[in-house]
Gaussian input, Z-matrix of N, CA and C with variables (Angstrom, degrees):
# hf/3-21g

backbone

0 1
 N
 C     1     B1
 C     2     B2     1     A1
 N     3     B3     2     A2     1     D1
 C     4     B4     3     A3     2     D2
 C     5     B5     4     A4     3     D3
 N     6     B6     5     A5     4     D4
 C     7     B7     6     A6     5     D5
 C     8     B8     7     A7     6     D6
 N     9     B9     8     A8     7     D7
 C    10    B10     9     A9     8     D8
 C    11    B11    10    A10     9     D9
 N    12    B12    11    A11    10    D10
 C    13    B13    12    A12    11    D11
 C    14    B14    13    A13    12    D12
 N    15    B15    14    A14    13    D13
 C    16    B16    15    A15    14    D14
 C    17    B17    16    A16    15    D15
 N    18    B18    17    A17    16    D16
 C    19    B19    18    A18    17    D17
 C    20    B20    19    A19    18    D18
 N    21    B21    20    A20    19    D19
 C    22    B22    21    A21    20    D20
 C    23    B23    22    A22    21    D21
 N    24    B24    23    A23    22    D22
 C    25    B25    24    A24    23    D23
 C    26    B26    25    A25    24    D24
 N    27    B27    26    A26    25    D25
 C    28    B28    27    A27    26    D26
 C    29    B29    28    A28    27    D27
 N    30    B30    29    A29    28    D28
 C    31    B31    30    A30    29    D29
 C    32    B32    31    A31    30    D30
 N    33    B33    32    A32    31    D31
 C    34    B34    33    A33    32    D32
 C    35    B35    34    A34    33    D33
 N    36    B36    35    A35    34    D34
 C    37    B37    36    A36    35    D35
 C    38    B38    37    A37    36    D36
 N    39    B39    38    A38    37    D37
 C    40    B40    39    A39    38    D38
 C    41    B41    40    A40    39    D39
 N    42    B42    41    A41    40    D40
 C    43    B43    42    A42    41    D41
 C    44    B44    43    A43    42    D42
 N    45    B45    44    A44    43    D43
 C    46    B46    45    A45    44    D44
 C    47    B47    46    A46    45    D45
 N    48    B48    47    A47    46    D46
 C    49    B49    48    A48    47    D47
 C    50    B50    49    A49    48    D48
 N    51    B51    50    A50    49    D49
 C    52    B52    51    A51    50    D50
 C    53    B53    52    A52    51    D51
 N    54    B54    53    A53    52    D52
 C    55    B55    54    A54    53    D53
 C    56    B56    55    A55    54    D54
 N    57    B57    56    A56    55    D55
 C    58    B58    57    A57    56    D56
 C    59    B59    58    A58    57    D57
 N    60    B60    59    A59    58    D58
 C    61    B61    60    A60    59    D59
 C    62    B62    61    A61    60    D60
 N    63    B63    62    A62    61    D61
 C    64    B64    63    A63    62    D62
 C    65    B65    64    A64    63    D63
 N    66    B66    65    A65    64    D64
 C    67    B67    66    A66    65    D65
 C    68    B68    67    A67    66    D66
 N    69    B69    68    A68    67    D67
 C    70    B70    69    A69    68    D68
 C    71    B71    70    A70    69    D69
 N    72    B72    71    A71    70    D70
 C    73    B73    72    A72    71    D71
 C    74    B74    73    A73    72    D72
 N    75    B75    74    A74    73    D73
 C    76    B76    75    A75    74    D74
 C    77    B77    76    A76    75    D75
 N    78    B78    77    A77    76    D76
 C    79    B79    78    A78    77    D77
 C    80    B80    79    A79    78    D78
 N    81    B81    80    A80    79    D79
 C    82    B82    81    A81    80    D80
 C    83    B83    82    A82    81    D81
 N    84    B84    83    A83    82    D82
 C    85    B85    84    A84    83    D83
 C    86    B86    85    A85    84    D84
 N    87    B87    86    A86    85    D85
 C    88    B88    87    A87    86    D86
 C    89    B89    88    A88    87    D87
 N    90    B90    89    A89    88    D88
 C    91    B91    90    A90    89    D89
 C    92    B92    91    A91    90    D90
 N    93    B93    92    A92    91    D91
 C    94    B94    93    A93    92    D92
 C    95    B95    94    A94    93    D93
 N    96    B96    95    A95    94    D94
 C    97    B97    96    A96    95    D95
 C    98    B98    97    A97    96    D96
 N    99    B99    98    A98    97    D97
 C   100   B100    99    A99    98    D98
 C   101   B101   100   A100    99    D99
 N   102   B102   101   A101   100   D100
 C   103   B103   102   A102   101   D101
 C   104   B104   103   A103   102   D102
 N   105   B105   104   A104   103   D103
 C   106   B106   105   A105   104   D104
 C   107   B107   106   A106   105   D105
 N   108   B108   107   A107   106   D106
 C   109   B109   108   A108   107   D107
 C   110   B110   109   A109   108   D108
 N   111   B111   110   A110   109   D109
 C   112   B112   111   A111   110   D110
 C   113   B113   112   A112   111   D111
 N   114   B114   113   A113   112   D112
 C   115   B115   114   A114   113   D113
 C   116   B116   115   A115   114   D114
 N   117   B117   116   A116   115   D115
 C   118   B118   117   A117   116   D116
 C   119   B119   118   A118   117   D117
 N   120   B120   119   A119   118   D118
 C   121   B121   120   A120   119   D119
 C   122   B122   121   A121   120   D120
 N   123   B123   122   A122   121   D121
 C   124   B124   123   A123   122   D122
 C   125   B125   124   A124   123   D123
 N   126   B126   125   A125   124   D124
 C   127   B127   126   A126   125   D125
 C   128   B128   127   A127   126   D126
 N   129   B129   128   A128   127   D127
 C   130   B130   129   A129   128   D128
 C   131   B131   130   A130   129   D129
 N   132   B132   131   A131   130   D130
 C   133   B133   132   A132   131   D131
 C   134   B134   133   A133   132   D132
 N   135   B135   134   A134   133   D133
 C   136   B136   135   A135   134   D134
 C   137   B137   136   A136   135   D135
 N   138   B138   137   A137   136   D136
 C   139   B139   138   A138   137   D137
 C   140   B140   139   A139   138   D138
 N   141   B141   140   A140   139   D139
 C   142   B142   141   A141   140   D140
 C   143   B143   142   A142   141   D141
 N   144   B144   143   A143   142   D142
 C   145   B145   144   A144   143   D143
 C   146   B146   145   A145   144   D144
 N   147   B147   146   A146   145   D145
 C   148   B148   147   A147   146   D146
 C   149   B149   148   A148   147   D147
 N   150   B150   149   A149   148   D148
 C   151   B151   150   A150   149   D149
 C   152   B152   151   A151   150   D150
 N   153   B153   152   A152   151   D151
 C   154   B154   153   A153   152   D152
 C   155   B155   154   A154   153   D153
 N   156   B156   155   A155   154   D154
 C   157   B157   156   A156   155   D155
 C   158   B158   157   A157   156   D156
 N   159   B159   158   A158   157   D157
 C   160   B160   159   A159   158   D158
 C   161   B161   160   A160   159   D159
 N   162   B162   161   A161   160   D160
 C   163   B163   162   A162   161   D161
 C   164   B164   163   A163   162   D162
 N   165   B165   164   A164   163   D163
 C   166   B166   165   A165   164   D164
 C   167   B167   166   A166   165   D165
 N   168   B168   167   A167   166   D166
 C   169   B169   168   A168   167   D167
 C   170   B170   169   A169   168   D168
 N   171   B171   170   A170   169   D169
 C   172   B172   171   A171   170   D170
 C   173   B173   172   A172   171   D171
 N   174   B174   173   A173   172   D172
 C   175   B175   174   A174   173   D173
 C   176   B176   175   A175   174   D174
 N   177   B177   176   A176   175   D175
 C   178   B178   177   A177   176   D176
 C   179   B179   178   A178   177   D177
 N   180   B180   179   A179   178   D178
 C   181   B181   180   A180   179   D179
 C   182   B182   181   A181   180   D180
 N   183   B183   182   A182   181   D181
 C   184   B184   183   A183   182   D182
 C   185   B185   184   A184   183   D183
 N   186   B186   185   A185   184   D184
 C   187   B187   186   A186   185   D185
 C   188   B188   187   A187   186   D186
 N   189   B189   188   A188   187   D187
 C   190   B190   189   A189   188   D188
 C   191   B191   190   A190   189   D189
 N   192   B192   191   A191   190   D190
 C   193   B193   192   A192   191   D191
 C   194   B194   193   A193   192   D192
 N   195   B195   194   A194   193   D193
 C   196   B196   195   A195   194   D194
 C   197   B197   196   A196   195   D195
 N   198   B198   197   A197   196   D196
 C   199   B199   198   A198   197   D197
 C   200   B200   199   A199   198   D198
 N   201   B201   200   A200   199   D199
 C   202   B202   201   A201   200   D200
 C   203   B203   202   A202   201   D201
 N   204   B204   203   A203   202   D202
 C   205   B205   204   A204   203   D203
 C   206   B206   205   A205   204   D204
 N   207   B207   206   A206   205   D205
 C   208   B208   207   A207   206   D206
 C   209   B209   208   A208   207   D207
 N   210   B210   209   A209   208   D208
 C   211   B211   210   A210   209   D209
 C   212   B212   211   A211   210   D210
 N   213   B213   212   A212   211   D211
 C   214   B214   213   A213   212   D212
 C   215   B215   214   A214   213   D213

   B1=1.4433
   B2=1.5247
   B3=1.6409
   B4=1.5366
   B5=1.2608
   B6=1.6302
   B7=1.9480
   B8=1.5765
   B9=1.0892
   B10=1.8115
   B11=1.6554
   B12=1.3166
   B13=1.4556
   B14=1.6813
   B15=1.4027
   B16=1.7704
   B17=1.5692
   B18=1.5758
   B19=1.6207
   B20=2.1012
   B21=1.4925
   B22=1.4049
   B23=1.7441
   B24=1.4359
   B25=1.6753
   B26=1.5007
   B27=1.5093
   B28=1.4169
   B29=1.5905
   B30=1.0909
   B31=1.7183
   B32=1.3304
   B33=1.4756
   B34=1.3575
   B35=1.6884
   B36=0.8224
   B37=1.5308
   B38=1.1997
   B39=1.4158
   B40=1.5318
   B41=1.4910
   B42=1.3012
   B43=1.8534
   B44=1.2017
   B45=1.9562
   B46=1.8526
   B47=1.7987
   B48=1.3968
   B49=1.6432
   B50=2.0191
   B51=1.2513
   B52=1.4297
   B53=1.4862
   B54=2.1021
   B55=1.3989
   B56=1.3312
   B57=2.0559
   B58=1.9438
   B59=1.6348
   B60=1.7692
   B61=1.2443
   B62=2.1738
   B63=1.6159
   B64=1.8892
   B65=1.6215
   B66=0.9773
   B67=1.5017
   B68=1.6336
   B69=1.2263
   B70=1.9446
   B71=1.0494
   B72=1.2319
   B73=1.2258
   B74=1.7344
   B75=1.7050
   B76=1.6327
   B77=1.4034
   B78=1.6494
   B79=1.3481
   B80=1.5129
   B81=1.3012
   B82=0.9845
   B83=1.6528
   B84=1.1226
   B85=1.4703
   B86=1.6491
   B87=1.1713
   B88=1.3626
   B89=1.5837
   B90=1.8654
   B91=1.7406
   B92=1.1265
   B93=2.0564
   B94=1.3386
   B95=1.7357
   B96=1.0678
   B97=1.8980
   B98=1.7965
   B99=1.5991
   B100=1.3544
   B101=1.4198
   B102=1.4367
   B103=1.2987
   B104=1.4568
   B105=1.6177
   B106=1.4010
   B107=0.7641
   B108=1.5861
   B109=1.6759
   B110=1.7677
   B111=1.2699
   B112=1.5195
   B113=1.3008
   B114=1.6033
   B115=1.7239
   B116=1.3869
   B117=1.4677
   B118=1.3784
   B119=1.4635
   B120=1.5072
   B121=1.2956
   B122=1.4212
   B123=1.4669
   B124=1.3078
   B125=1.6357
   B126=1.4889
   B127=1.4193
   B128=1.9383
   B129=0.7181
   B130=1.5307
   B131=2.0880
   B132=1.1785
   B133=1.4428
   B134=1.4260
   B135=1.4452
   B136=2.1556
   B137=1.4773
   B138=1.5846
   B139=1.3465
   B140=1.9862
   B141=1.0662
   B142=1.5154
   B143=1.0163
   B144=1.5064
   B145=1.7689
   B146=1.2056
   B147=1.7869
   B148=1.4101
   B149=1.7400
   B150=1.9286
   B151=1.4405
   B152=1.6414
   B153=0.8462
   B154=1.8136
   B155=1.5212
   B156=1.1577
   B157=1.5540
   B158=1.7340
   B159=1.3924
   B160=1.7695
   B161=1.8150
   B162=1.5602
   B163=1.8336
   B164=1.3802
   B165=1.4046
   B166=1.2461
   B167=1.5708
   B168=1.5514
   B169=1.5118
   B170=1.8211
   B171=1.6271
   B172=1.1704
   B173=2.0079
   B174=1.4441
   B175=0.9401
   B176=1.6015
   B177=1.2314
   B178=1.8641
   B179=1.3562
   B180=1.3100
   B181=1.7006
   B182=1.7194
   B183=1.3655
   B184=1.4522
   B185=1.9636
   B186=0.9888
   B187=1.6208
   B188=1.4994
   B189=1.7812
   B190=1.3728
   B191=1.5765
   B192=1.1069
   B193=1.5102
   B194=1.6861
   B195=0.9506
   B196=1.7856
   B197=1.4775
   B198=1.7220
   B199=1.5094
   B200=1.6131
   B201=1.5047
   B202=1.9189
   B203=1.7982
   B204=1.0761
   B205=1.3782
   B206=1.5562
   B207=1.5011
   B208=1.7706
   B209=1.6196
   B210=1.1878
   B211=1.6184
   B212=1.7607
   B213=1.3595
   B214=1.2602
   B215=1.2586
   A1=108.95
   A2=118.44
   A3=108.68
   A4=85.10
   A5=79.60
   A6=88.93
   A7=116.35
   A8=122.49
   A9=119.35
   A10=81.83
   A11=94.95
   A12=124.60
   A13=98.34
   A14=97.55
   A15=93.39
   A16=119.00
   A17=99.78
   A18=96.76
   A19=77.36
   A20=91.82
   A21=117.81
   A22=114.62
   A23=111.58
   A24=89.04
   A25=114.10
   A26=119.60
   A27=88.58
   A28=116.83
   A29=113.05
   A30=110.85
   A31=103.44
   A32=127.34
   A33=136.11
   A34=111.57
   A35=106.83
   A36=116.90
   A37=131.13
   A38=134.58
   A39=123.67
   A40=111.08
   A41=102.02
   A42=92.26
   A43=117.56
   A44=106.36
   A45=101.51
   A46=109.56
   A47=84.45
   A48=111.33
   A49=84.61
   A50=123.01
   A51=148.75
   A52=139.19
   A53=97.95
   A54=118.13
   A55=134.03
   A56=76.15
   A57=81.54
   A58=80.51
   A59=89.94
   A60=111.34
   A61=109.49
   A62=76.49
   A63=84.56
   A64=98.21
   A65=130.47
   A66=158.92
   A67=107.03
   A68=92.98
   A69=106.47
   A70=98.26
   A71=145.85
   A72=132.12
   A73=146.07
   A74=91.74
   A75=116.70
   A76=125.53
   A77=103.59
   A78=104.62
   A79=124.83
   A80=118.80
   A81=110.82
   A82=120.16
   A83=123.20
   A84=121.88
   A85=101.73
   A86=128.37
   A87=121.03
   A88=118.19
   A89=102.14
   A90=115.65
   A91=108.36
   A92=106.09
   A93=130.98
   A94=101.08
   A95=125.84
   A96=142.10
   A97=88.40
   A98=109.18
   A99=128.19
   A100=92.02
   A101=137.23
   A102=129.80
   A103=105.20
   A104=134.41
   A105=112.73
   A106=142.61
   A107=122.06
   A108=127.50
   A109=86.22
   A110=115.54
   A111=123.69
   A112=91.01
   A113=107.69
   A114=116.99
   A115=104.33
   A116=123.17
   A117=137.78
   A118=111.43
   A119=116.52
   A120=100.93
   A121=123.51
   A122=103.61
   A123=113.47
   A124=115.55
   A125=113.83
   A126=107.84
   A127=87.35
   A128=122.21
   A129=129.24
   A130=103.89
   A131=93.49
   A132=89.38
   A133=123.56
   A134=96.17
   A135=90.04
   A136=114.29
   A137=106.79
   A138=98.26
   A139=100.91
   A140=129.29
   A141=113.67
   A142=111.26
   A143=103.02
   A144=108.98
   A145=112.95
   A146=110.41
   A147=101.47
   A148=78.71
   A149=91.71
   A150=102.13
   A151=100.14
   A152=128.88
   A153=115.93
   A154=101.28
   A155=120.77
   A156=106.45
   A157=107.23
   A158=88.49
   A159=97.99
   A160=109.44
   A161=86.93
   A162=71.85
   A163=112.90
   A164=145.91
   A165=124.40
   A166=101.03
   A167=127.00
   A168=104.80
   A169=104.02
   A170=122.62
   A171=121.05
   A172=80.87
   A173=119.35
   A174=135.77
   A175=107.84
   A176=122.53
   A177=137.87
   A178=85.80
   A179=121.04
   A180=105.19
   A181=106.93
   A182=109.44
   A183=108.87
   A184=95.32
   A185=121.68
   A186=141.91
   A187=100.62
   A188=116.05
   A189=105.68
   A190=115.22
   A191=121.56
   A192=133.35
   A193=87.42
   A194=126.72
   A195=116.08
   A196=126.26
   A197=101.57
   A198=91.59
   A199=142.69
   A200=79.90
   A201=85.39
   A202=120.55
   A203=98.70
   A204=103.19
   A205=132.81
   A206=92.80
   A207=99.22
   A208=103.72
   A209=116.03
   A210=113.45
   A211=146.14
   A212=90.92
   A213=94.43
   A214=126.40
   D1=147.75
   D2=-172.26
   D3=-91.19
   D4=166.46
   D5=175.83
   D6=-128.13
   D7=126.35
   D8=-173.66
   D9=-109.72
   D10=160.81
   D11=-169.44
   D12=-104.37
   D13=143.50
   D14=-177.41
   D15=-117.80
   D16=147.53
   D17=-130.01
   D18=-98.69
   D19=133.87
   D20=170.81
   D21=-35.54
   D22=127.29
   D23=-167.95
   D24=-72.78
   D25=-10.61
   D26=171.03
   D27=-96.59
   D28=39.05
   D29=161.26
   D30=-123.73
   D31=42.72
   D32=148.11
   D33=-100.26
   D34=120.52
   D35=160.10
   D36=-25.07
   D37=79.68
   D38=-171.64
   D39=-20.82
   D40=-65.70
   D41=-166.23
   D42=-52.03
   D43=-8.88
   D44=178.94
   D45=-74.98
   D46=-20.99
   D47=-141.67
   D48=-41.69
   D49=173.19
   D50=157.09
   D51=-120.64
   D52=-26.61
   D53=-171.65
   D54=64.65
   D55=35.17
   D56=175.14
   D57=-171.97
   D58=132.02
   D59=-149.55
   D60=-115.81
   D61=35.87
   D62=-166.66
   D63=-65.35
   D64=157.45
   D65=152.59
   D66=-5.24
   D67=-60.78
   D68=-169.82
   D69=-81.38
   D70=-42.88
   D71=153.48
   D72=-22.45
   D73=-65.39
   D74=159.38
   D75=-50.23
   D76=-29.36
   D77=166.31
   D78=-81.67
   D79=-27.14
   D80=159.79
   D81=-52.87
   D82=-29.18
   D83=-174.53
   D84=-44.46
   D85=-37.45
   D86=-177.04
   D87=-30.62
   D88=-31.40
   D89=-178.84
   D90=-157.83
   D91=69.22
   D92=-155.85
   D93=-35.06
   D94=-55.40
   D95=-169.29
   D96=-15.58
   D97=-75.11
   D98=-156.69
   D99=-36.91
   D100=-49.27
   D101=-138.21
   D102=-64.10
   D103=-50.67
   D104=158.78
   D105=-49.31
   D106=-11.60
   D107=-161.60
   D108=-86.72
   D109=-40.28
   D110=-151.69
   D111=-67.01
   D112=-56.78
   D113=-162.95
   D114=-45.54
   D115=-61.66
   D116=-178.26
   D117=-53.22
   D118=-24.85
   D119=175.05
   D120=-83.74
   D121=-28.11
   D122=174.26
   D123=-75.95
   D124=-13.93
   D125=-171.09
   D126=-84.33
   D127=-45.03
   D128=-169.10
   D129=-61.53
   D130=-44.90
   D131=176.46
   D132=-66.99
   D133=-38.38
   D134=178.53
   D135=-104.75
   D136=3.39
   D137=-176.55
   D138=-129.89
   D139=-3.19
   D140=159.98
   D141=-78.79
   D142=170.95
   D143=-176.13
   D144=-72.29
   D145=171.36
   D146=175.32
   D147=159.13
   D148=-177.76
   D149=-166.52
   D150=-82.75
   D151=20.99
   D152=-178.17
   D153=-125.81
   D154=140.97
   D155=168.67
   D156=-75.25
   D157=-148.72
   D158=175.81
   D159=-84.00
   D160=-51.41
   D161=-171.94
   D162=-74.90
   D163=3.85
   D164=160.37
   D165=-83.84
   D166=-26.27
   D167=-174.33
   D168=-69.35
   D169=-20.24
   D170=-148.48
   D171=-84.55
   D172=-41.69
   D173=-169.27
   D174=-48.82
   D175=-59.84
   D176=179.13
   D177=-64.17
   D178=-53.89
   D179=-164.26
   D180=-54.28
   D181=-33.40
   D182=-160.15
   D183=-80.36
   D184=-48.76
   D185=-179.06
   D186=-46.72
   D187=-36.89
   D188=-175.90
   D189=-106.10
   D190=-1.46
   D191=157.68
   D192=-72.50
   D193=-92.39
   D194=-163.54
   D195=-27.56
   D196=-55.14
   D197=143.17
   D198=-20.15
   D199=-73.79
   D200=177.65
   D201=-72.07
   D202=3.92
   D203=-170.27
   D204=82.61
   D205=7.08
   D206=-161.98
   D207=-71.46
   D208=133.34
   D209=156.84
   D210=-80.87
   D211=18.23
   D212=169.80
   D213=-138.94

């Protein structure tokens, strides 16, 4: 698996900033911009409506990190 280094939250850009400083996030700091696009995508994915609740989306999310090997 490649590995990017995760960028310290205060060398993110306020206007990138989100106010939440999880892992997947920090990595985005590499090209601070993404970090809202990401947040918003992820807020829209486990939290709009739709046919799955949360804990099966939280559930696949967790099933496909293990897959990939990710640890967090």
């Amino acid at each position: 698996m490649a590995y990017i280094p995760y960028v310290p939250p205060e060398r993110i850009p306020e206007q990138d900033s989100v106010g939440d400083t999880d892992n997947i996030l920090r990595i985005h700091g590499v090209h601070s911009r993404c970090i809202p696009l990401h947040h918003d995508f992820f807020r829209e994915l486990m939290y709009a409506p739709g046919p799955l609740t949360r804990a099966q989306r939280e559930t696949i999310a967790v099933v496909v990190s293990g897959a990939n090997d990710c640890h967090y």
